[in-house]
KEKOL-101498 format. One record per atom (N, C-alpha, C, O, CB): x, y, z; residue in three letters. Coordinates in steps of 0.2 Angstrom, whole numbers, plus 5000, padded with zeros to 4 digits. Atoms other than C-alpha are relative to their C-alpha. Glycine has a CB too. Layout:
<recs>
XYZALA ...
</recs>
This chain:
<recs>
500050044994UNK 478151914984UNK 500549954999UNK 500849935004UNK 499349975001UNK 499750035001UNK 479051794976UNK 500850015001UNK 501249985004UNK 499849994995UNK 499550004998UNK 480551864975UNK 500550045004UNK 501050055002UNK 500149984996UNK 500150004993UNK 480551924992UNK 500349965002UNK 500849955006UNK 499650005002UNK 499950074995UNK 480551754997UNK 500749964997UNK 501149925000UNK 499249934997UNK 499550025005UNK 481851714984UNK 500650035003UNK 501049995005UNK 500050024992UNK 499749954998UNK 482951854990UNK 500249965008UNK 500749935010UNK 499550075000UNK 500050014991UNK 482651805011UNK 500549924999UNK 501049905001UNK 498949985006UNK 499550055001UNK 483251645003UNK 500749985001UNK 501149955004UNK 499949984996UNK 499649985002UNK 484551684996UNK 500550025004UNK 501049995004UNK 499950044998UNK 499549964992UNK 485451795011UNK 500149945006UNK 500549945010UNK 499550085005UNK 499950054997UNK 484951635021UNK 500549965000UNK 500649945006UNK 499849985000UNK 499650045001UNK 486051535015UNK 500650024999UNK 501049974999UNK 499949974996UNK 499349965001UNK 487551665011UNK 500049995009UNK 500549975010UNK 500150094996UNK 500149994992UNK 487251675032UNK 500449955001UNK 501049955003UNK 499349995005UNK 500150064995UNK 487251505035UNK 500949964998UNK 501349925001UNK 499049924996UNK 499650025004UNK 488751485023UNK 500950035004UNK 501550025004UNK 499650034992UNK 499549974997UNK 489751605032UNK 499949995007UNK 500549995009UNK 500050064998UNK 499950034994UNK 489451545049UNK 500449945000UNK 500749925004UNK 499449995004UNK 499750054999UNK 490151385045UNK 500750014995UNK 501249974995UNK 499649944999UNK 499049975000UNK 491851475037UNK 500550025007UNK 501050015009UNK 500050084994UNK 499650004992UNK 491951545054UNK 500049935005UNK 500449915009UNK 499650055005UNK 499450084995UNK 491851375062UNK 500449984997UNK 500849975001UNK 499649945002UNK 499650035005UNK 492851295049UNK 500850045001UNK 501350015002UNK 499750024992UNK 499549964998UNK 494151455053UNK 500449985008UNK 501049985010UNK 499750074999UNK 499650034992UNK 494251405072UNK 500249925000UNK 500549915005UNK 499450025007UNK 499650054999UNK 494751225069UNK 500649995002UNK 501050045001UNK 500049984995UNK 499249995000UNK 496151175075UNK 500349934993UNK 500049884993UNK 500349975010UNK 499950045005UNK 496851075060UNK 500849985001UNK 501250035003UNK 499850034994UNK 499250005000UNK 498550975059UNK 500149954995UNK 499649924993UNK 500449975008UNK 499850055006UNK 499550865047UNK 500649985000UNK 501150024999UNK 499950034994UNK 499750044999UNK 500650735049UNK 500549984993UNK 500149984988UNK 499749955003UNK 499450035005UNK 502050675036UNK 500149934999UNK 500749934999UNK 500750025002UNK 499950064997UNK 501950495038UNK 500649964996UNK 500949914999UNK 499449975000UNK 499450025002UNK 503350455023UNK 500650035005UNK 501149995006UNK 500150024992UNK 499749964997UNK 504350565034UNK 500049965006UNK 500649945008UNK 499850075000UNK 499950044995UNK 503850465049UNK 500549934999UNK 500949915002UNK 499349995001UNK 499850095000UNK 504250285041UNK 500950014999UNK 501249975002UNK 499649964991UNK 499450005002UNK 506050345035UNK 500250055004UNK 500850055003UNK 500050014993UNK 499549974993UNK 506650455049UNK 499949985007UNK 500350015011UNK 499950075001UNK 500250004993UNK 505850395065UNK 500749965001UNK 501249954997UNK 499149965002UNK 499350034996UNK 507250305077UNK 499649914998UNK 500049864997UNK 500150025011UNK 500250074999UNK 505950155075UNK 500049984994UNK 500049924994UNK 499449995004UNK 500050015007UNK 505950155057UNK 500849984998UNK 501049954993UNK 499850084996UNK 499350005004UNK 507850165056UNK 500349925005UNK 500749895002UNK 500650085002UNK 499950084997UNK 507949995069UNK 499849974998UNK 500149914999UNK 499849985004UNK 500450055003UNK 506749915059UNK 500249984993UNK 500049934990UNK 499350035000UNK 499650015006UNK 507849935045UNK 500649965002UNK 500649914999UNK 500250074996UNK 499650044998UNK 509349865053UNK 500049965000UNK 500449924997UNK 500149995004UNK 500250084997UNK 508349715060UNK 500149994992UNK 500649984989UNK 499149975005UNK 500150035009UNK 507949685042UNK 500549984998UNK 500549934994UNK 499850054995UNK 499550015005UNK 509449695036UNK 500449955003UNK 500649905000UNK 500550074998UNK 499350064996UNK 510449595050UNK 499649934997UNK 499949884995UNK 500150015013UNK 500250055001UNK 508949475047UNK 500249944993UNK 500449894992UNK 499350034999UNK 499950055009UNK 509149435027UNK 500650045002UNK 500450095004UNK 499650034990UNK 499449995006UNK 511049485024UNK 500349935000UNK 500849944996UNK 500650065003UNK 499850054999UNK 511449305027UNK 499949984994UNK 500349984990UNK 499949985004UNK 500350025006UNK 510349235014UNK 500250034994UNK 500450004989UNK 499450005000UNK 499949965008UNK 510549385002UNK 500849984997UNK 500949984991UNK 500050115001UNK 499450005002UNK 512449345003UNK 500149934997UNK 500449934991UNK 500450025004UNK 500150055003UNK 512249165001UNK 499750004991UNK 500049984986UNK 499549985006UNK 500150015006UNK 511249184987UNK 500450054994UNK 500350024989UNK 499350005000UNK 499549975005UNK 512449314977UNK 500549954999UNK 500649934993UNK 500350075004UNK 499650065004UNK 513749174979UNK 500049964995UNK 500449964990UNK 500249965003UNK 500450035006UNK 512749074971UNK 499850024994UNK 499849974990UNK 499549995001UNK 499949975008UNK 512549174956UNK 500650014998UNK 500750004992UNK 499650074998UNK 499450005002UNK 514249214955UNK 500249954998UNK 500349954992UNK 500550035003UNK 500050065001UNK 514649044957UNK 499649984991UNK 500049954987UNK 499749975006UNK 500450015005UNK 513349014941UNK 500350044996UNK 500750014993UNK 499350005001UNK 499549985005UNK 514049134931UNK 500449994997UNK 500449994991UNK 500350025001UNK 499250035004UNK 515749074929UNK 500049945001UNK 500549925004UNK 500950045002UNK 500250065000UNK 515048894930UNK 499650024989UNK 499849994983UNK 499349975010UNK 500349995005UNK 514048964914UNK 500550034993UNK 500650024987UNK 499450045001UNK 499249955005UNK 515649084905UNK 500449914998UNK 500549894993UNK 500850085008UNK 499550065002UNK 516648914909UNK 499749954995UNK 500049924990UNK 500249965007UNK 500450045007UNK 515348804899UNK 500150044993UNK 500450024988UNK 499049995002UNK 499749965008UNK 515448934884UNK 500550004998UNK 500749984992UNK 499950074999UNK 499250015002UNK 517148934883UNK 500349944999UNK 500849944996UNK 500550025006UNK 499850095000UNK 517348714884UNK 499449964997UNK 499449904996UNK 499949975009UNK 500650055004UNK 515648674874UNK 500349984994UNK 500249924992UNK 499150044998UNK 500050035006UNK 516348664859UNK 500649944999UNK 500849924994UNK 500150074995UNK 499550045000UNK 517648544864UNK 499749935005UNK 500049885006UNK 500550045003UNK 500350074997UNK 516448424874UNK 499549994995UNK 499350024991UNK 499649995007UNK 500450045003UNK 515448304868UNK 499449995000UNK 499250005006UNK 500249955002UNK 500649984999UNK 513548314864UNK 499749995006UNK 499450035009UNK 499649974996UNK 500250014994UNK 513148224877UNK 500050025007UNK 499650035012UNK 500049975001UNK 499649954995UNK 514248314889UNK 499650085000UNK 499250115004UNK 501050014997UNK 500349944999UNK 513648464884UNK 499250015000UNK 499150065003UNK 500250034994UNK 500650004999UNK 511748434883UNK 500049985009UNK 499850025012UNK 499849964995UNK 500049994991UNK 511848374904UNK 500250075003UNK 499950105007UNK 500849945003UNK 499949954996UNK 512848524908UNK 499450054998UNK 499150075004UNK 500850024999UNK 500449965003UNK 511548634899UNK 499449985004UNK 499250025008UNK 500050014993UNK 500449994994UNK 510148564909UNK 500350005005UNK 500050045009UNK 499649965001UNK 499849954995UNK 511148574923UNK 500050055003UNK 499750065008UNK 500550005000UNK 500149925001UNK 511348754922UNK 499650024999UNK 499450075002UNK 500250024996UNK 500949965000UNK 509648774916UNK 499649995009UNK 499250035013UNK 499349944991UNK 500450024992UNK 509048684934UNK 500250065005UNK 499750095008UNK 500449935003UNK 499649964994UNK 510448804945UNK 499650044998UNK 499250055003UNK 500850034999UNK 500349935002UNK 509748944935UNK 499350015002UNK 499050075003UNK 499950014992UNK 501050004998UNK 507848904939UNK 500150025008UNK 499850075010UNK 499449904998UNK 499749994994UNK 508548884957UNK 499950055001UNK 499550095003UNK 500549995002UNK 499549914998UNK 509549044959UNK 499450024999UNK 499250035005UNK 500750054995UNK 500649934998UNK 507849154953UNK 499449965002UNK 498949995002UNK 499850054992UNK 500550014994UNK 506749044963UNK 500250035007UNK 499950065012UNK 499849915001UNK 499849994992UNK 507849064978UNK 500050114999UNK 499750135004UNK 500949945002UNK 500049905002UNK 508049294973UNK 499449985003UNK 499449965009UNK 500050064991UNK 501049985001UNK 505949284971UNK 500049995007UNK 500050035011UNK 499349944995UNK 500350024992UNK 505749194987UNK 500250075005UNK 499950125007UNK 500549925004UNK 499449924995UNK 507049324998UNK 499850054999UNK 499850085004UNK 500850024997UNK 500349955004UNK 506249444989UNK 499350015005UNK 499250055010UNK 499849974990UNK 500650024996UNK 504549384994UNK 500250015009UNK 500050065011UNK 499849934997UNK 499950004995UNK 505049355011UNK 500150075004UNK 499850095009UNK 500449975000UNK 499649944999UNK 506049525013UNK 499350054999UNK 499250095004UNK 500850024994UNK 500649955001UNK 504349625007UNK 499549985006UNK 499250025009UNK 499649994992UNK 500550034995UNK 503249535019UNK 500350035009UNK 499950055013UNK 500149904998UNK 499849994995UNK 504349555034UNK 500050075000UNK 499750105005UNK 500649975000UNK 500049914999UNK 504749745029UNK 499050015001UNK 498850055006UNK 500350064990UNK 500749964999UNK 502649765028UNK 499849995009UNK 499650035013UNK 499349954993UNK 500350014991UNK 502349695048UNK 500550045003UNK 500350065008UNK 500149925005UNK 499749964994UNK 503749805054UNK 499850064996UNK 499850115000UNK 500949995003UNK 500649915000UNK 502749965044UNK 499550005003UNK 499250055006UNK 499750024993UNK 500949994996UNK 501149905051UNK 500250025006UNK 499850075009UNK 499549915001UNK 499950004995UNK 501849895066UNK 500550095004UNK 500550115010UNK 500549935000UNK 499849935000UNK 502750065065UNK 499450065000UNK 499450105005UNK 500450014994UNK 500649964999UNK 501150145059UNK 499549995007UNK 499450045011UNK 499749974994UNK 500350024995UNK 500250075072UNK 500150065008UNK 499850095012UNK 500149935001UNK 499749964993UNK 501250175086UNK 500050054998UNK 499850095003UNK 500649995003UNK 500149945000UNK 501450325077UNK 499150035002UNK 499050085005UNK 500250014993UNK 500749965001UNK 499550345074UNK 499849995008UNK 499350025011UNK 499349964994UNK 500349994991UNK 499350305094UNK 500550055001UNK 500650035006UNK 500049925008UNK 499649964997UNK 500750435097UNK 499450084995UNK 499350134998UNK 501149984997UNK 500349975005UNK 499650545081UNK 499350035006UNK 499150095007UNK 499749944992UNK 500849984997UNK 497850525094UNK 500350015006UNK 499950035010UNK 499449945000UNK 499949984991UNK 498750545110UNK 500150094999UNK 499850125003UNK 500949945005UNK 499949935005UNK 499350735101UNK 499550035000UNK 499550095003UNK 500249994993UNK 500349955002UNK 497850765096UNK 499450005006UNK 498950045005UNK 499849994992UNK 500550004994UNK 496850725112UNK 500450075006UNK 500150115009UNK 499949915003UNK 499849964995UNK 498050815123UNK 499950104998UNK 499850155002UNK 500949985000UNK 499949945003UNK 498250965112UNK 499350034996UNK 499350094993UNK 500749994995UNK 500849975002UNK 496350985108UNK 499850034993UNK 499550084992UNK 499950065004UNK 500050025006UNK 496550935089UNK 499350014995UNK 499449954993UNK 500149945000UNK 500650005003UNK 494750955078UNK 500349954996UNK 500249894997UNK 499650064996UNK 499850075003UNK 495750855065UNK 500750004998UNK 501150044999UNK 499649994995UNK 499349994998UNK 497350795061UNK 500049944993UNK 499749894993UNK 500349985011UNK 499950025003UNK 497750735043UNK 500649974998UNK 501150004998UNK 499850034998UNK 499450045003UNK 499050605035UNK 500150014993UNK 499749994988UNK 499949935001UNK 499850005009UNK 499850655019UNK 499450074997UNK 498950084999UNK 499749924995UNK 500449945003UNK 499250815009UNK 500450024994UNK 500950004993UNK 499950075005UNK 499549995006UNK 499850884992UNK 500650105004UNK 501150125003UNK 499250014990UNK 499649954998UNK 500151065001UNK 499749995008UNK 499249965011UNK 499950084994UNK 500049994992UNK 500451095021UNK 500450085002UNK 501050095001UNK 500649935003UNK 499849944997UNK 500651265027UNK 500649975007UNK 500349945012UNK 499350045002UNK 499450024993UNK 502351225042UNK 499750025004UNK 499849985009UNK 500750035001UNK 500349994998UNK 501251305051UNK 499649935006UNK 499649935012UNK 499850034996UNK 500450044998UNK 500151165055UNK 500349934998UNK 499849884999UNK 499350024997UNK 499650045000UNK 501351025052UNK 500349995007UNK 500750025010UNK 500350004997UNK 499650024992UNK 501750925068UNK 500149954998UNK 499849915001UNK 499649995007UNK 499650045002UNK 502850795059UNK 500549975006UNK 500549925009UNK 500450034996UNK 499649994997UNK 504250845068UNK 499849985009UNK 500249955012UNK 500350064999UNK 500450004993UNK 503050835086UNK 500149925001UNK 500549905005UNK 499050034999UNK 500250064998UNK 502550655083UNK 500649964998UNK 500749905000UNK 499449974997UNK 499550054998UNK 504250595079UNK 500450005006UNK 500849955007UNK 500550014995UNK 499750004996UNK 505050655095UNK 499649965005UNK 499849945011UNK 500350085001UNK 500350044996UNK 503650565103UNK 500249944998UNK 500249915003UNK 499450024999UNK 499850075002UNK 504150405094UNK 500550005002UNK 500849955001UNK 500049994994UNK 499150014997UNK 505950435102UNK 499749965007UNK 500149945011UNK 500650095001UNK 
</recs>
């Protein structure tokens, strides 16, 4: 009797197991690229522009400034041993000060330039994934994933939601 019961069990659950491979099979399933998104959309490639037109002023600014420091620092090596302690001890904190400068002022730029790129990704993302749910509402989606290690082309609609971002 027992294992009867063991048995009915048994086939129950291979049932139950295989009805939901057949629903699982009719999914509709899709998968988005979204590095692919950030780095090819049109809005990804404006958003890089701005960026750039934003900082190139500063970035160049501050390059002078190190070149400048440079050969302000080459020219001290080449002239220390002919000034005077005291001469030479001023210019050396001098230089140490520029120097603290210059990589406060990078860091900052730096800082800045990362911060600014992260709101115009947020802001990228944001439109893709409303272009991602408008896709998957129209086109009658069960689910619709970002990033995977393997993607059958098949069921990649990359290419879909970037022409929608145009």
């Amino acid at each position: 009797m027992q294992k009867k019961l063991l048995t009915l069990a048994l086939v129950s659950s291979l049932f139950a197991v295989g009805a939901t491979a057949v629903q699982a099979a009719e999914m509709k399933i899709g998968v988005v690229n979204t590095e692919v998104i950030l780095r090819d959309s049109p809005a990804a490639q404006a958003a890089s522009k701005k960026l750039e037109q934003e900082f190139s002023k500063r970035d160049k600014d501050i390059n002078a400034a190190g070149q400048r420091l440079k050969s302000d620092i080459e020219r001290f090596e080449k002239n220390a041993s002919t000034m005077t302690e005291q001469e030479r001890i001023r210019k050396q904190r001098d230089l140490g000060e520029r120097d603290r400068d210059f990589q406060r002022r990078q860091r900052e730029l730096r800082e800045d330039f990362n911060q600014r790129r992260n709101e115009e990704l947020q802001k990228l993302l944001r439109q893709a994934n409303t272009v991602i749910k408008n896709i998957a509402q129209r086109e009658k989606y069960d689910l619709i994933l970002q990033e995977a290690i393997y993607v059958n082309p098949k069921i990649d609609i990359t290419d879909e939601v970037l022409k929608e971002l145009k």
